[in-house]
Backbone as JSON Lines, residues from 0, in Angstrom:
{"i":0,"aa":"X","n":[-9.38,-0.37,16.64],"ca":[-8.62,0.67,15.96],"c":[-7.38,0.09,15.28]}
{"i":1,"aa":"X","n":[-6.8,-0.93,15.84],"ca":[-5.41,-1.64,15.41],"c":[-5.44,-1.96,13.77]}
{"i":2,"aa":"X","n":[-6.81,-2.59,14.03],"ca":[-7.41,-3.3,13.07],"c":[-7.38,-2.48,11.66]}
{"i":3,"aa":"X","n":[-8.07,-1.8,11.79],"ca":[-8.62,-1.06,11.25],"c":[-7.27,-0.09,10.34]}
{"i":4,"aa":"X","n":[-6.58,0.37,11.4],"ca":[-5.41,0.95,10.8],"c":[-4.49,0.15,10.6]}
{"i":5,"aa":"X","n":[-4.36,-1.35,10.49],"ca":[-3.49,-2.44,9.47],"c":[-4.6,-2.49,8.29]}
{"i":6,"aa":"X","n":[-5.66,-2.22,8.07],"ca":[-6.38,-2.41,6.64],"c":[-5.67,-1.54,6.15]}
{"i":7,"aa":"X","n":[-5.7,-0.37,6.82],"ca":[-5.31,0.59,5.25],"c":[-4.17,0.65,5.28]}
{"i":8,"aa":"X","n":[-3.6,0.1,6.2],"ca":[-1.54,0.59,5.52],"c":[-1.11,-0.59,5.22]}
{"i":9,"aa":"X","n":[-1.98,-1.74,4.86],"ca":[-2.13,-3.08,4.26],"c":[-2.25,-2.68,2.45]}
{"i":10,"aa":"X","n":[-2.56,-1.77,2.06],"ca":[-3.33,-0.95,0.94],"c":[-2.7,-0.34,0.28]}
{"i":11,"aa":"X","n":[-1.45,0.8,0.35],"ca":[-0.35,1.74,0.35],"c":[1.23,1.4,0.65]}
{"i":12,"aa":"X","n":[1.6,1.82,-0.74],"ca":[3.35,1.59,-0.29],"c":[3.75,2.43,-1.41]}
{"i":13,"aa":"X","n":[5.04,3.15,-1.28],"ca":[6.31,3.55,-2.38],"c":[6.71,4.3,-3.17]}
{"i":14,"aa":"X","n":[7.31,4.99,-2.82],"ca":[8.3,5.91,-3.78],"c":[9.84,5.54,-3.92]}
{"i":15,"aa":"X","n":[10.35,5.82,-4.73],"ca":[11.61,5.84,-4.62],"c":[12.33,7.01,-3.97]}
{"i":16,"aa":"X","n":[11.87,8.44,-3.99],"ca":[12.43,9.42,-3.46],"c":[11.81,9.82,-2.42]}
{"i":17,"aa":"X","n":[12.32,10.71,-1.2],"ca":[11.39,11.43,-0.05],"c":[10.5,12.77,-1.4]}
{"i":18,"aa":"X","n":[9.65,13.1,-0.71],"ca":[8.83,13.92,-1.63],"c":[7.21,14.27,-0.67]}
{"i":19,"aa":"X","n":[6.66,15.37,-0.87],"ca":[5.73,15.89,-0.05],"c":[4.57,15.14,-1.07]}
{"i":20,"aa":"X","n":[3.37,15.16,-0.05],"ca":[2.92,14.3,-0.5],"c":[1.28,15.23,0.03]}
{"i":21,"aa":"X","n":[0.21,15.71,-0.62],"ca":[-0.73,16.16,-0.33],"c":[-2.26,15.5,0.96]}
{"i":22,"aa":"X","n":[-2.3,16.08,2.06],"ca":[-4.01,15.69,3.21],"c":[-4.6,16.31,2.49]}
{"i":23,"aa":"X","n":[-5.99,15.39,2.48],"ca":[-7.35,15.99,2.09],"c":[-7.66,15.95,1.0]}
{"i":24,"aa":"X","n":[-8.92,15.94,0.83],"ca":[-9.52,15.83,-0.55],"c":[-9.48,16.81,-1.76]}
{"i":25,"aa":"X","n":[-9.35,18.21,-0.9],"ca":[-8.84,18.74,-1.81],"c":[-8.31,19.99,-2.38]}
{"i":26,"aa":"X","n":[-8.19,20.14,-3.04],"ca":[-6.28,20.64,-3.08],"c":[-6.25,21.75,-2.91]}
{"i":27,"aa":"X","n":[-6.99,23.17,-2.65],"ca":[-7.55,24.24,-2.38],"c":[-7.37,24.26,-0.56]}
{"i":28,"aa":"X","n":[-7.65,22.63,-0.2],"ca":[-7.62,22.85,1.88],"c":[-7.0,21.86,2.19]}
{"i":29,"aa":"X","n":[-5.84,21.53,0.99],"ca":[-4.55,20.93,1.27],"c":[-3.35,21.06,2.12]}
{"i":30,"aa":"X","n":[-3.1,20.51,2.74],"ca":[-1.86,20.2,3.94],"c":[-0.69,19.86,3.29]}
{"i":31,"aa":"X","n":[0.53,20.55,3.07],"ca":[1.87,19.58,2.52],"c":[2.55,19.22,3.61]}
{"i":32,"aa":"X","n":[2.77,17.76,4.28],"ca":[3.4,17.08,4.89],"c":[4.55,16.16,3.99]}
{"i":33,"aa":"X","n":[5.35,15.92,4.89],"ca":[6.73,15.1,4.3],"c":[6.08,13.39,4.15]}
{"i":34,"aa":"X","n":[6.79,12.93,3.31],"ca":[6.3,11.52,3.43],"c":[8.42,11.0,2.86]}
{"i":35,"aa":"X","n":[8.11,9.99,3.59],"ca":[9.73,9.27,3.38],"c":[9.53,7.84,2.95]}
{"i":36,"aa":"X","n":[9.97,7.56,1.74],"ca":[9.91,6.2,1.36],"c":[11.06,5.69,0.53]}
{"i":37,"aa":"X","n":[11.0,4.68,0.95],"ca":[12.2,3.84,0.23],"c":[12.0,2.4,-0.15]}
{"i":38,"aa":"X","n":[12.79,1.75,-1.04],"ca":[12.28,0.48,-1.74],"c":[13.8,-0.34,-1.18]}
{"i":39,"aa":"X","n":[13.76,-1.24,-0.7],"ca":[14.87,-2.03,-0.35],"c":[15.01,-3.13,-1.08]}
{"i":40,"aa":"X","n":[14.06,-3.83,-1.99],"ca":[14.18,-4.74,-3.02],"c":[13.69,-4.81,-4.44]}
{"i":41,"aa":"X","n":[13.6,-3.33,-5.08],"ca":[13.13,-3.2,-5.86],"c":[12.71,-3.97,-7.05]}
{"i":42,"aa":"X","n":[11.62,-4.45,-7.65],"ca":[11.82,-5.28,-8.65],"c":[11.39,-4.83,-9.75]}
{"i":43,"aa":"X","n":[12.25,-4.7,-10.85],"ca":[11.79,-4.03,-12.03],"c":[10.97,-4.87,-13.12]}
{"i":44,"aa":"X","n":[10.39,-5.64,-12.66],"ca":[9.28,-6.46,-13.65],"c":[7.72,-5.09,-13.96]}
{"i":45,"aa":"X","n":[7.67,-4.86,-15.21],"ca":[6.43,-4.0,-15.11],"c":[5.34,-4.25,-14.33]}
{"i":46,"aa":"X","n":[4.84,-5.69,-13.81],"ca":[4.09,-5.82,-13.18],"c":[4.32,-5.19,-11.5]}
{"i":47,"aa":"X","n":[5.94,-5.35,-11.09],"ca":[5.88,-5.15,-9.55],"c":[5.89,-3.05,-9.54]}
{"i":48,"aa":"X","n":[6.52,-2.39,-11.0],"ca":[6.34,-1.17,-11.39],"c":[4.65,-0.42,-11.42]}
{"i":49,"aa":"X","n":[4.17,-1.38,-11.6],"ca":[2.51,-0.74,-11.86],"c":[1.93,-0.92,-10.37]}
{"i":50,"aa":"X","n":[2.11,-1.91,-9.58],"ca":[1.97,-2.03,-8.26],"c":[2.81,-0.9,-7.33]}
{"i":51,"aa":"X","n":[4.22,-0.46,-7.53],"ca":[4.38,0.31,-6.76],"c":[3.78,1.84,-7.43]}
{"i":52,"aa":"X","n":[3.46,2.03,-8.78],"ca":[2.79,3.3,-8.93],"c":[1.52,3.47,-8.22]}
{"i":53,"aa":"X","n":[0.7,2.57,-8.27],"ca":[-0.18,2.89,-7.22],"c":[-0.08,3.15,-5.93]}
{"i":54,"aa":"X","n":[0.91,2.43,-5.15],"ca":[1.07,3.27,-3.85],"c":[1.55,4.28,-3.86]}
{"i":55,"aa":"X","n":[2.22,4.53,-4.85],"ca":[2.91,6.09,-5.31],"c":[1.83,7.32,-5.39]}
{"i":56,"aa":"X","n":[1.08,6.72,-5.79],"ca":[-0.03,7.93,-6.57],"c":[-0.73,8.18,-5.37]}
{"i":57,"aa":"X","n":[-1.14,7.19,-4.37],"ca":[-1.92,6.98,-3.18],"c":[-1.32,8.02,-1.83]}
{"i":58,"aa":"X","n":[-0.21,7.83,-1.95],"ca":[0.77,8.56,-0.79],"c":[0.86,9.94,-1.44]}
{"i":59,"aa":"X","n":[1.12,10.56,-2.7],"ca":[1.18,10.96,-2.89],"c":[-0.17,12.31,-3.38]}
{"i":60,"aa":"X","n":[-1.33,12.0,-3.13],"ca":[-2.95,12.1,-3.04],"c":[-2.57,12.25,-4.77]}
{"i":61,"aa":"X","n":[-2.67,11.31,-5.31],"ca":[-3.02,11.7,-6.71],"c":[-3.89,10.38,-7.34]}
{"i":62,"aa":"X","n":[-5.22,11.4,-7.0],"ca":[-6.22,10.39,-7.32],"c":[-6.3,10.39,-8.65]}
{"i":63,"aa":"X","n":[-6.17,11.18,-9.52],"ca":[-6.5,10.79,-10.75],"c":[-5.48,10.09,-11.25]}
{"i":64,"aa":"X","n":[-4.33,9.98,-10.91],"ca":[-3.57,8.73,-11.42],"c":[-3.43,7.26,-10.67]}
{"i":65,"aa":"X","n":[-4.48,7.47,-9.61],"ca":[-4.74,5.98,-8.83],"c":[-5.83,5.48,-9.58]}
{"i":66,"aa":"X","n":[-6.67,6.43,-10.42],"ca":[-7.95,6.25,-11.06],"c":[-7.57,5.43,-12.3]}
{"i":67,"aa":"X","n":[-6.41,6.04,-12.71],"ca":[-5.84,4.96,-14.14],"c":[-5.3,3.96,-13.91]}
{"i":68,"aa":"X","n":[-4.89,3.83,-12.71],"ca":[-3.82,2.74,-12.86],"c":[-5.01,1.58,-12.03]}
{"i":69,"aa":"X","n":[-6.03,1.52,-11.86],"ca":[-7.13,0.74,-11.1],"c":[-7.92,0.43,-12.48]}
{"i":70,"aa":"X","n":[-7.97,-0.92,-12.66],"ca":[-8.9,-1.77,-13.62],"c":[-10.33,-0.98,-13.32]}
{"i":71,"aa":"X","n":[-11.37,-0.83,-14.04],"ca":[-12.95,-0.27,-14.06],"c":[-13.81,-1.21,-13.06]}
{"i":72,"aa":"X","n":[-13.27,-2.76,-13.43],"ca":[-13.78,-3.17,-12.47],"c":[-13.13,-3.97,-11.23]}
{"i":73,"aa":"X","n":[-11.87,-3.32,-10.89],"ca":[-11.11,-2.93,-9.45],"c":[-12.05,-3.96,-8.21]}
{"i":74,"aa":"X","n":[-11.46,-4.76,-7.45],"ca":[-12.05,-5.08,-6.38],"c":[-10.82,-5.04,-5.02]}
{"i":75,"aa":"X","n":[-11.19,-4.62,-4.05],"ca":[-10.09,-4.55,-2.97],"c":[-10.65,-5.91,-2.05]}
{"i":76,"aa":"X","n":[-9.79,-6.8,-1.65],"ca":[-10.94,-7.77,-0.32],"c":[-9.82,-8.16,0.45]}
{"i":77,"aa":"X","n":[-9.98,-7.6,1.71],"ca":[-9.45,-8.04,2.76],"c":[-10.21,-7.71,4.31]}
{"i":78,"aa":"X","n":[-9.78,-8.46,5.17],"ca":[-10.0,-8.51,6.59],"c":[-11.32,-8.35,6.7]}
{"i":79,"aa":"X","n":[-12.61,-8.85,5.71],"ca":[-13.67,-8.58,5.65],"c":[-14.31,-7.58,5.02]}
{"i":80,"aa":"X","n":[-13.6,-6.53,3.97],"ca":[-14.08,-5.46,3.55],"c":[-13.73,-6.13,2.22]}
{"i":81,"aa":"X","n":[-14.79,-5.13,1.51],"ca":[-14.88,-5.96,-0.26],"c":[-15.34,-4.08,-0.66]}
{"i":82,"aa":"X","n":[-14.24,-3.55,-1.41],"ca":[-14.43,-2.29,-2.22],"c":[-14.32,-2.1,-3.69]}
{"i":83,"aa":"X","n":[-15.5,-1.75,-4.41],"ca":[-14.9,-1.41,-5.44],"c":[-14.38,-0.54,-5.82]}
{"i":84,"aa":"X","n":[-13.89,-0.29,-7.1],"ca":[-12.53,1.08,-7.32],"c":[-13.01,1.88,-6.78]}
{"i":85,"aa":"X","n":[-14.16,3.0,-6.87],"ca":[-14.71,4.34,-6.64],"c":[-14.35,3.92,-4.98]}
{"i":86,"aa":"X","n":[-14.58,2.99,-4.35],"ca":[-15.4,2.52,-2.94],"c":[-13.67,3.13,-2.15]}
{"i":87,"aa":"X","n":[-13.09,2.08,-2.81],"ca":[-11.41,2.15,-2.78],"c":[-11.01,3.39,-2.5]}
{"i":88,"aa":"X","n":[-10.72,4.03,-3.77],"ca":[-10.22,5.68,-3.66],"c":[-10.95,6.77,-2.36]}
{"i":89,"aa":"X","n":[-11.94,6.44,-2.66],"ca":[-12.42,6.98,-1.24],"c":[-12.25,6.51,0.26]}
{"i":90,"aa":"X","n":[-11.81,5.24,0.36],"ca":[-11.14,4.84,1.5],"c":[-9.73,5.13,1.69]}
{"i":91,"aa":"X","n":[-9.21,5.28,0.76],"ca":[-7.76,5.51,0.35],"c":[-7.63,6.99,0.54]}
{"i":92,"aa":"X","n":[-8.38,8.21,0.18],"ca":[-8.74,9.27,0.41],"c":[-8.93,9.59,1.83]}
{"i":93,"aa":"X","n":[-9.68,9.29,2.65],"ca":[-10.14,8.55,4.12],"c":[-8.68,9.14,4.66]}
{"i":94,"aa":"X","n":[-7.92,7.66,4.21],"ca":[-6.84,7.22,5.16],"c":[-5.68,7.97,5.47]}
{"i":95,"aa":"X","n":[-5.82,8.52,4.04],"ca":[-4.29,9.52,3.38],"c":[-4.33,10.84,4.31]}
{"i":96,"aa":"X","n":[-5.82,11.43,4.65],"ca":[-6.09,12.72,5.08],"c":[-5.86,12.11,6.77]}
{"i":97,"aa":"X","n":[-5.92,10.9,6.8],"ca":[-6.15,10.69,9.0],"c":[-4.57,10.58,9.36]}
{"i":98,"aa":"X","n":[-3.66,10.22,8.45],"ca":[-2.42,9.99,9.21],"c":[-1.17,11.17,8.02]}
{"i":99,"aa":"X","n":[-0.19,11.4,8.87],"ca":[1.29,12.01,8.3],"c":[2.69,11.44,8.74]}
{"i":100,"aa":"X","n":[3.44,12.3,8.01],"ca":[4.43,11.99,8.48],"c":[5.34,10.53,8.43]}
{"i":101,"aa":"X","n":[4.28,10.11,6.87],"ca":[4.45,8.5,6.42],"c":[6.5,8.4,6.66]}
{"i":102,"aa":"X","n":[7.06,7.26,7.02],"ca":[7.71,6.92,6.37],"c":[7.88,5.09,6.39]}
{"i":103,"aa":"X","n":[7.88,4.36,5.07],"ca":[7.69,3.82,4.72],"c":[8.62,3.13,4.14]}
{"i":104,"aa":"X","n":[8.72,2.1,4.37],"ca":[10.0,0.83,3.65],"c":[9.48,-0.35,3.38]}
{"i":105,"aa":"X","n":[9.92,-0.2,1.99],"ca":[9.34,-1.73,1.11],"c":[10.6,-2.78,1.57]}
{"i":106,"aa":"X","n":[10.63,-3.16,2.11],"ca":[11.04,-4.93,2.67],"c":[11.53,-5.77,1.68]}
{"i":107,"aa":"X","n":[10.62,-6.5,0.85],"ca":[10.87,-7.68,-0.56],"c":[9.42,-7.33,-1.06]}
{"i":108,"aa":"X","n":[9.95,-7.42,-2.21],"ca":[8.99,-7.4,-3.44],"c":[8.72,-8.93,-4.12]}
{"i":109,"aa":"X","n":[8.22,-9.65,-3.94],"ca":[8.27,-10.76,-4.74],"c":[6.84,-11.19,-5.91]}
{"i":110,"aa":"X","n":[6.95,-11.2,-7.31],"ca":[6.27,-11.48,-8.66],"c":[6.22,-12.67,-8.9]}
{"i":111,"aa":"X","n":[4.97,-13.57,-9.03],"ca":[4.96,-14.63,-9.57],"c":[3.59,-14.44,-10.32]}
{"i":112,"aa":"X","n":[3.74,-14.59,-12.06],"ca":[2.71,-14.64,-12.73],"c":[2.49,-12.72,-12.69]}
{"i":113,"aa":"X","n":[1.08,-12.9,-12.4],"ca":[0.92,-10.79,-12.73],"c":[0.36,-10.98,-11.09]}
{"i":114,"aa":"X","n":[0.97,-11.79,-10.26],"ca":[0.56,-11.04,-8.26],"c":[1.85,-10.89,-8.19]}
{"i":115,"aa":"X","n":[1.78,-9.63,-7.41],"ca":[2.84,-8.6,-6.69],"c":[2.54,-8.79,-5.18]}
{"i":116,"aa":"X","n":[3.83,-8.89,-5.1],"ca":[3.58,-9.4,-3.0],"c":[4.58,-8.49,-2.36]}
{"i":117,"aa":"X","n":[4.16,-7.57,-1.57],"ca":[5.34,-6.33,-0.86],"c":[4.87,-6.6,0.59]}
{"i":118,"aa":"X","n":[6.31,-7.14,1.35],"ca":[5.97,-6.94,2.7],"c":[6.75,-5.35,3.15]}
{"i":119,"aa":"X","n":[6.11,-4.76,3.97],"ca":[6.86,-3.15,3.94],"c":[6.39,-2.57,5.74]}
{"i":120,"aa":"X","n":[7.12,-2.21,5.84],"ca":[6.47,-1.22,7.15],"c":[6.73,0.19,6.82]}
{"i":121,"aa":"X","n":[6.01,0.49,8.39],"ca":[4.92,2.01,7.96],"c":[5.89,2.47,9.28]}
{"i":122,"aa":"X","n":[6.13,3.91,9.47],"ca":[6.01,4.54,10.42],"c":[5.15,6.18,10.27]}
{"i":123,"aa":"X","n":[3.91,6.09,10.87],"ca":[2.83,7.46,11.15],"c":[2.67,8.19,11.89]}
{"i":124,"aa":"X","n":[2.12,9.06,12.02],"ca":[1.31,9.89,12.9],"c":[-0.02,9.99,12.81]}
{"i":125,"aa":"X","n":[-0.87,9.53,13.81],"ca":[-2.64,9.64,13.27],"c":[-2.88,11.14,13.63]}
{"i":126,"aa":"X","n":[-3.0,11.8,12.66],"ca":[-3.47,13.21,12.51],"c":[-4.8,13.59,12.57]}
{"i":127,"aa":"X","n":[-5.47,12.47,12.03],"ca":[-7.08,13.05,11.82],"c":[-7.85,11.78,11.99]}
{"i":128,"aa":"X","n":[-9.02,12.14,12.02],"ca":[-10.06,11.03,12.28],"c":[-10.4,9.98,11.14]}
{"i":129,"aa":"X","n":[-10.06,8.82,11.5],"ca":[-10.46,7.28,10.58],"c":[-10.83,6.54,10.56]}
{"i":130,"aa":"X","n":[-12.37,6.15,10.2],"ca":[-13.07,5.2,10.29],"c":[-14.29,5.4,11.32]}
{"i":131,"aa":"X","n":[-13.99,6.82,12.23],"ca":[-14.88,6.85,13.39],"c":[-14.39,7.22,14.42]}
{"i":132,"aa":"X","n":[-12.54,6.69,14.48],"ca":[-11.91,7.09,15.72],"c":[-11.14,7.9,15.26]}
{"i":133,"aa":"X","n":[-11.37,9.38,16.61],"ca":[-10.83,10.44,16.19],"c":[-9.24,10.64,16.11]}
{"i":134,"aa":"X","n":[-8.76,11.86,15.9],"ca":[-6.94,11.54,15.97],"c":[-6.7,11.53,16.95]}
{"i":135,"aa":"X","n":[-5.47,10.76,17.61],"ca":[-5.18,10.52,18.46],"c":[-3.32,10.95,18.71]}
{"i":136,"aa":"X","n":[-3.31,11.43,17.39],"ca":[-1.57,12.26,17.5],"c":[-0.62,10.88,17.82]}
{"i":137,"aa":"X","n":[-0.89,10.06,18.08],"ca":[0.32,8.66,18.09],"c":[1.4,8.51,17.06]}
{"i":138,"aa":"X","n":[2.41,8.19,17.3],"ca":[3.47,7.44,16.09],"c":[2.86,6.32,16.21]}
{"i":139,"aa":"X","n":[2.81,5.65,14.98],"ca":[2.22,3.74,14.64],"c":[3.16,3.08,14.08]}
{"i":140,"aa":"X","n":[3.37,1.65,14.17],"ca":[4.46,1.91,13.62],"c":[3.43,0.43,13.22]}
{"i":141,"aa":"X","n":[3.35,0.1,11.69],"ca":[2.35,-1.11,11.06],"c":[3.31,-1.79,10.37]}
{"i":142,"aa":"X","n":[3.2,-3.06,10.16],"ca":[4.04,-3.7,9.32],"c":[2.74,-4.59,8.39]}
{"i":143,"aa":"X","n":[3.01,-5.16,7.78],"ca":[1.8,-6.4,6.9],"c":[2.76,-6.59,5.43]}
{"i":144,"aa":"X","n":[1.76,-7.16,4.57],"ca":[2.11,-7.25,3.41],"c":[0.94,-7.31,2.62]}
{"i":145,"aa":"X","n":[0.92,-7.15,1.11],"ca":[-0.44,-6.87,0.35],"c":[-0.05,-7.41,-0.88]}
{"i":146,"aa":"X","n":[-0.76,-7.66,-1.21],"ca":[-0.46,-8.05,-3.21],"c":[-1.92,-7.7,-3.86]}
{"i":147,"aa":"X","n":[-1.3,-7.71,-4.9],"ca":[-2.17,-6.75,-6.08],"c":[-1.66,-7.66,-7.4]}
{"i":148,"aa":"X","n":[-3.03,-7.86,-8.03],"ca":[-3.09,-8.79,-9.04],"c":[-2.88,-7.52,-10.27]}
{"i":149,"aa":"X","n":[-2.1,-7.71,-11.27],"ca":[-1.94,-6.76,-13.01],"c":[-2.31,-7.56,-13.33]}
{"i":150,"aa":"X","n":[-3.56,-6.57,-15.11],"ca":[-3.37,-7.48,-16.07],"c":[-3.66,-6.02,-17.04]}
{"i":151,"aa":"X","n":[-2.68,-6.39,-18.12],"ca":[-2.73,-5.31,-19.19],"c":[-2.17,-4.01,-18.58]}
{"i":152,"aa":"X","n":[-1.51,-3.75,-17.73],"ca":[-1.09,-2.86,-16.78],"c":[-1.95,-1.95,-16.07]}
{"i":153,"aa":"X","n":[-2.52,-2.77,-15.71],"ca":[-4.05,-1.96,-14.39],"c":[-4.14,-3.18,-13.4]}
{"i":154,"aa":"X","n":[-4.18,-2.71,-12.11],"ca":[-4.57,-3.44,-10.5],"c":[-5.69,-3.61,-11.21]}
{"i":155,"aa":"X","n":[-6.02,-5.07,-11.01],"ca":[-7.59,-5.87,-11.17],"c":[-7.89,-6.29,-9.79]}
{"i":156,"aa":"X","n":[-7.29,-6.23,-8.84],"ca":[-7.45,-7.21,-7.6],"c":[-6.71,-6.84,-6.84]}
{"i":157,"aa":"X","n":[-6.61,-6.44,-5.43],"ca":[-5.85,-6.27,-4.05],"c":[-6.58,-6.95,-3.05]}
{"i":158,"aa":"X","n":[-5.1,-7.0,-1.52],"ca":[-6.29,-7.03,-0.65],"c":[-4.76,-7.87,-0.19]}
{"i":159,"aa":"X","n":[-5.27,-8.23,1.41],"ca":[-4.07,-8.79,1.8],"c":[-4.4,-10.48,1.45]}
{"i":160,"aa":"X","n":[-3.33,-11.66,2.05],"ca":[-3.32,-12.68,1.82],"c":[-4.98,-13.17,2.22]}
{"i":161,"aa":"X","n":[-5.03,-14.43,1.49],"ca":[-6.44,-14.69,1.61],"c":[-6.57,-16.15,1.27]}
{"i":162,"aa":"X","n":[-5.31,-16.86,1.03],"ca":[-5.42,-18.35,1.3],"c":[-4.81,-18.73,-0.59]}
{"i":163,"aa":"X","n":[-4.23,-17.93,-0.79],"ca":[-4.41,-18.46,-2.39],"c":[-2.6,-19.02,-2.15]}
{"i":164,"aa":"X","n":[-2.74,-19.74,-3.13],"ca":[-1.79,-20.88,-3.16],"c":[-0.16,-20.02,-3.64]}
{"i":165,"aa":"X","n":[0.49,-20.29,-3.17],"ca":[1.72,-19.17,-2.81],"c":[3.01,-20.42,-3.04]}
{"i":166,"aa":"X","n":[4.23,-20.6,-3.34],"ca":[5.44,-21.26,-3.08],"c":[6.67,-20.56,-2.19]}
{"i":167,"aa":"X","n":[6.22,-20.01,-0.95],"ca":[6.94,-19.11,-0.3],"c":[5.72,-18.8,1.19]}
{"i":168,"aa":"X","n":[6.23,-18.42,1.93],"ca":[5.89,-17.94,3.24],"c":[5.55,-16.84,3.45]}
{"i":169,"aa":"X","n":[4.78,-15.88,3.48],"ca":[5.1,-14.8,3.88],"c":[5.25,-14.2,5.1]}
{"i":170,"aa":"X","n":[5.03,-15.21,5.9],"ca":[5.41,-14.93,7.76],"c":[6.65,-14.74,8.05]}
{"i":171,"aa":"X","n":[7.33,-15.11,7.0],"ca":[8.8,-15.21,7.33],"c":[9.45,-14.36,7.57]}
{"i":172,"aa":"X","n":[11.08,-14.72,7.99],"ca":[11.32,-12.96,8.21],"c":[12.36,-13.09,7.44]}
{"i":173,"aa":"X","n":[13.05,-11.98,7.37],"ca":[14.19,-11.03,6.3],"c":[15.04,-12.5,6.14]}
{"i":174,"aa":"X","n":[15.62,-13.07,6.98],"ca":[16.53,-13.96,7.06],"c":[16.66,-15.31,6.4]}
{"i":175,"aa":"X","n":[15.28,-15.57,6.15],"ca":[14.56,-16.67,5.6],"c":[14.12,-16.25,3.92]}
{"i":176,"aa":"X","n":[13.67,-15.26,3.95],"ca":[13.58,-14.8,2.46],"c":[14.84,-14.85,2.0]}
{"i":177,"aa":"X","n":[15.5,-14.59,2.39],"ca":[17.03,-13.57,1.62],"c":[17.61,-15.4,1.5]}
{"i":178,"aa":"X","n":[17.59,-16.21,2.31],"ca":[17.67,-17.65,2.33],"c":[17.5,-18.13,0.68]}
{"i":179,"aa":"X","n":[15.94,-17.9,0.75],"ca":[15.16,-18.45,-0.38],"c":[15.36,-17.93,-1.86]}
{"i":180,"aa":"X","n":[15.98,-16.76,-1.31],"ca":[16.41,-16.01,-3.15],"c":[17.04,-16.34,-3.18]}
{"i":181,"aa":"X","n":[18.56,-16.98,-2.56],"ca":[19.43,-17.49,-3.48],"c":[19.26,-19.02,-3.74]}
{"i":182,"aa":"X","n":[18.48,-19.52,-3.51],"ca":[18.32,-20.89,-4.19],"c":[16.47,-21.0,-4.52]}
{"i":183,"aa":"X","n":[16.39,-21.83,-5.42],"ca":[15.65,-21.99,-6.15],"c":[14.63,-22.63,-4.72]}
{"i":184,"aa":"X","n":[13.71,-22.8,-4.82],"ca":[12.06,-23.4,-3.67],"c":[12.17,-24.93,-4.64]}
């Protein structure tokens, strides 16, 4: 179950404002719950902007603007799962309806080239059933990080780390980053 619920909050991040945010598929047997998010290193490169609209649109159940902002041919790959866009939104759909009560903090944002890298933690409530296991009413509290490849301003690629060649750590913690921004690697 751990597992399982670091995939998907591996997947989702960001707003700039608190703002209600729609459970369920759909909008007729919709739930308005609070969702709380905040960006602590915001980076205004359009590329790290198109990356946080998608977690925006995601938290916020707005699939048809997760639908635009996802390349046609969209691939998600992590921890062993390989989704394409449609595959995606519907896991993302899944996830959005099993937990509430998001609140959420983006950590560092860091852009090199068109990959976006957000380490962020989660604090939830599992409300509803995900993946198989039913709700279990818990606070979670997930941390990870995810990057998402732009090109032409559409996600072509997500998924968490996966071995690709990086000039930075991402194990690191706050103390060590904040290190590394002020001097050059």
């Amino acid at each position: 179950m751990t597992k399982k619920i670091l995939i998907a909050m591996l997947v989702f991040a960001t707003s700039l404002t608190a703002s209600f945010a729609q459970v369920g598929k759909k909008a007729k047997n919709a739930v308005m719950v609070p969702v709380k998010l905040s960006i602590i290193d915001e980076n205004k490169t359009t590329s790290a902007q198109t990356a946080y609209a998608v977690s925006r649109a995601i938290l916020e159940g707005n699939w048809e603007r997760l639908d635009g902002l996802l390349d046609d041919n969209y691939t998600y790959t992590g921890d062993g799962y390989v989704f394409t866009k449609d595959q995606y939104i519907g896991f993302m759909q899944d996830m959005r309806a099993a937990f509430s009560n998001f609140e959420m903090t983006l950590e560092k944002t860091i852009v090199e080239d068109n990959f976006v890298s957000i380490r962020f933690n989660s604090k939830v409530i599992n409300t509803g059933k995900f993946m198989g296991s039913p709700a279990n009413k818990k606070n979670l509290l997930v941390t990870g990080i995810f990057q998402r490849k732009i090109e032409n301003g559409k996600v072509i690629e997500a998924g968490g780390y996966d071995g690709q060649e990086l000039n930075w750590d991402m194990r690191a913690d706050s103390a060590h980053w904040n290190k590394w921004f002020e001097k050059e690697l």
